[in-house]
C-alpha positions in Angstrom: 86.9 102.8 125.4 87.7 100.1 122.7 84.6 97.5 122.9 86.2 93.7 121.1 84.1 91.8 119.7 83.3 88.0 121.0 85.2 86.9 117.3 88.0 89.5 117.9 88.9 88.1 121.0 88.6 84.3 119.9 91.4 85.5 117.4 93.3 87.3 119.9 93.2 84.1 122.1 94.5 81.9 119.1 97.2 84.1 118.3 98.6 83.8 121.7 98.1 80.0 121.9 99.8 79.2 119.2 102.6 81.6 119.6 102.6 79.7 122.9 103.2 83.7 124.5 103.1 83.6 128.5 99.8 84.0 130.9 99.0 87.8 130.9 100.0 88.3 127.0 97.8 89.8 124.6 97.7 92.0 121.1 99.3 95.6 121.5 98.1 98.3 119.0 100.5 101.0 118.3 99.9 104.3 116.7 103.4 104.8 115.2 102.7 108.0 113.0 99.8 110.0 113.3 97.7 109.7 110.6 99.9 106.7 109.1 97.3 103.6 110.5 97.9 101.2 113.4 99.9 98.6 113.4 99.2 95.1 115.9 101.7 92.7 117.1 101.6 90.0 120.1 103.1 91.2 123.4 104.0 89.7 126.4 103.3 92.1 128.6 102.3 96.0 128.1 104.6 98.9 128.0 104.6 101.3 130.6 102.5 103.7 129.9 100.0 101.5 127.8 96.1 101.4 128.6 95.3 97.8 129.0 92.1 96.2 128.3 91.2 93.1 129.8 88.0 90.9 129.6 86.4 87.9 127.6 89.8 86.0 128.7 92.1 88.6 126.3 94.7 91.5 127.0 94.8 93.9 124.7 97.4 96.9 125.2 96.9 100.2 123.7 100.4 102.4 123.3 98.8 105.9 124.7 98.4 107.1 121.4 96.5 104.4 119.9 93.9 104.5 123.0 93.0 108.0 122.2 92.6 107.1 118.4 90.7 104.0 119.4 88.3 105.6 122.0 85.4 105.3 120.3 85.5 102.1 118.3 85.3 98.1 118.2 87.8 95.7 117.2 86.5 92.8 115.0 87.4 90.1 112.8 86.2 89.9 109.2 86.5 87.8 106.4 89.3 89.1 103.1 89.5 87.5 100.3 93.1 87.1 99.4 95.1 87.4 96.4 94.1 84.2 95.5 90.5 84.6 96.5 90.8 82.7 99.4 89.1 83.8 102.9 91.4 84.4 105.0 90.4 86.7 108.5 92.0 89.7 109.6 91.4 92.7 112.8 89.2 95.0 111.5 88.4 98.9 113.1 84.6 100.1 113.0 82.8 102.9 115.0 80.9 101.6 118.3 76.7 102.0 117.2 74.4 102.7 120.6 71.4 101.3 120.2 68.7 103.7 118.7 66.3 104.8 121.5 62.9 104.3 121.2 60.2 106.8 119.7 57.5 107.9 121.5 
């Protein structure tokens, strides 16, 4: 299952403050093509069929195709510099790490 990170969901709890969205909204990730990326957006409430997450105060929806693709990995928020070489943040993908067991 997709694990969010404590920074991912601080963002994901901005973005639907601000865009003043409705109790129960959250970010929806999309797998339109396969093999063509993800794309986000805010959502008011999930699709029909979506997988939805909910914990640290955040919905997040995943669009069937997107959950399967997403099984296995965290979303986070990391620093980019922009064109101008400003930081700016942005939703980043990364593989879930299990903690290395100990050696005997």
């Amino acid at each position: 299952m997709l694990a969010i990170t404590d920074l991912a969901a601080e963002a994901i709890k901005t973005l639907t403050t601000d865009a003043e969205l409705p109790d129960g909204s959250g970010l929806r990730i999309t797998a339109p093509e396969q093999g063509q990326g993800l794309e986000l957006s805010l959502a008011g409430r999930p699709a029909t069929d979506d997988v939805v997450l909910a914990g640290q105060g955040v919905s997040v929806f995943l669009e069937p195709a997107a959950a399967e693709v997403l099984d296995d990995k965290v979303l986070d928020v990391q620093p980019v510099a922009n064109a101008d070489g400003e930081q700016e943040l942005r939703f980043a993908i990364a593989p879930q790490t299990t903690p290395e067991m100990p050696q005997p």
